[in-house]
N, C-alpha and C positions, 0 to 999 in steps of 0.2 A: 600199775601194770601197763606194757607198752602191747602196743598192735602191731604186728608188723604184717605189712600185709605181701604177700608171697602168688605170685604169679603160677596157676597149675599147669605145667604143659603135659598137653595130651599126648598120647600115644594115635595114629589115624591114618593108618597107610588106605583109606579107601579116599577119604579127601588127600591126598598125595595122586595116588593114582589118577583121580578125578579131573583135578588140573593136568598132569601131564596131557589127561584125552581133550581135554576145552581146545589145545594147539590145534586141531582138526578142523574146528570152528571157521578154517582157511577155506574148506573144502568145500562145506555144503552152505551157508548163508554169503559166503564169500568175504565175511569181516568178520573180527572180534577174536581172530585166532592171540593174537598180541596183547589186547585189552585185558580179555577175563582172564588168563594165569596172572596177567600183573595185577588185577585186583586182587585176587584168593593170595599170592601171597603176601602183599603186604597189608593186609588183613586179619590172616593166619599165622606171619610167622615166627611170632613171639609166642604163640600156645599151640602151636605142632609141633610134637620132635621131626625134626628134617625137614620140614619145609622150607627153612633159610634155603638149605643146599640145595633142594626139588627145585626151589625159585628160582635160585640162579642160574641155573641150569638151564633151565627153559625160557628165559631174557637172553642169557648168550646162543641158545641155538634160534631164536627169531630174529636178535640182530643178525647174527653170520647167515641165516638164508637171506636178510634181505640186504646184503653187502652181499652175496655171491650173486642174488638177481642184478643189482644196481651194476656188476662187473661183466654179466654174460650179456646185460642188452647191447652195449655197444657193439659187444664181439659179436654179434650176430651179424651187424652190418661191416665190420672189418675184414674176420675171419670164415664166419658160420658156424665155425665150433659152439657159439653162444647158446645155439638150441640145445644142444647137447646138455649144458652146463645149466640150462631153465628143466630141462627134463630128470637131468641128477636132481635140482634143487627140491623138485615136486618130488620126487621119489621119496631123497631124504629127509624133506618136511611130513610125509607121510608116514612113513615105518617107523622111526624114531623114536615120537609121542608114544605107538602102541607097544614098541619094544622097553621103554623106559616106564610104561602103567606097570606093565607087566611086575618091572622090577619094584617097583616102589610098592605094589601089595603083597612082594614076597620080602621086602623091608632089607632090601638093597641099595644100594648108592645110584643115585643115577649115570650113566657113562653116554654122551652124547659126540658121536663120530664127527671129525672136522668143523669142531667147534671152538671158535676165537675165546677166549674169555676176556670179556669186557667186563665183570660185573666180578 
């Protein structure tokens, strides 16, 4: 008789949503917005359905805000626009997370605005 042994992936749009909200993490301790979604998914994402994709998603939207920050400091001293583009970035590092929780506990794709895909 053989074993085979079969990996059970769960169904868990509340840890889905969960990490999307950890990116927040920016906000109030002032670290760990980048760490803890990278931990939860590559922890998680061989036994969540969708969490590969929740993951990637929210890697490519923390590199891309901190490649729009790394591009608005300088402009801040060249142009001034810079602020402008540090004030979009906090914006959209804010809304994002809680628009995309949203979607991942109603068991939707994640859709993140002017985001690079690196991953």
């Amino acid at each position: 008789m053989e074993v085979i042994n079969e990996k059970v992936v769960r169904k868990d749009n509340t840890l889905l949503s969960i990490t999307h909200l950890t990116q927040l993490l920016h906000y109030i301790p002032g670290f760990g917005g980048f760490i803890v979604p990278l931990i939860i998914w590559l922890s998680a994402r061989k036994s969540v359905e969708g969490m590969d994709e929740h993951g990637k998603a929210i890697i490519n939207l923390q590199l891309s805000l901190l490649l729009y920050i790394i591009v608005s400091i300088p402009a801040i001293l060249l142009i001034g626009l810079g602020i402008l583009g540090l004030i979009g970035v906090a914006i959209l590092g804010f809304v994002l997370p809680i628009v995309n929780a949203v979607k991942a506990t109603n068991g939707e794709s994640p859709s993140y605005f002017m985001t690079i895909p690196f991953i």
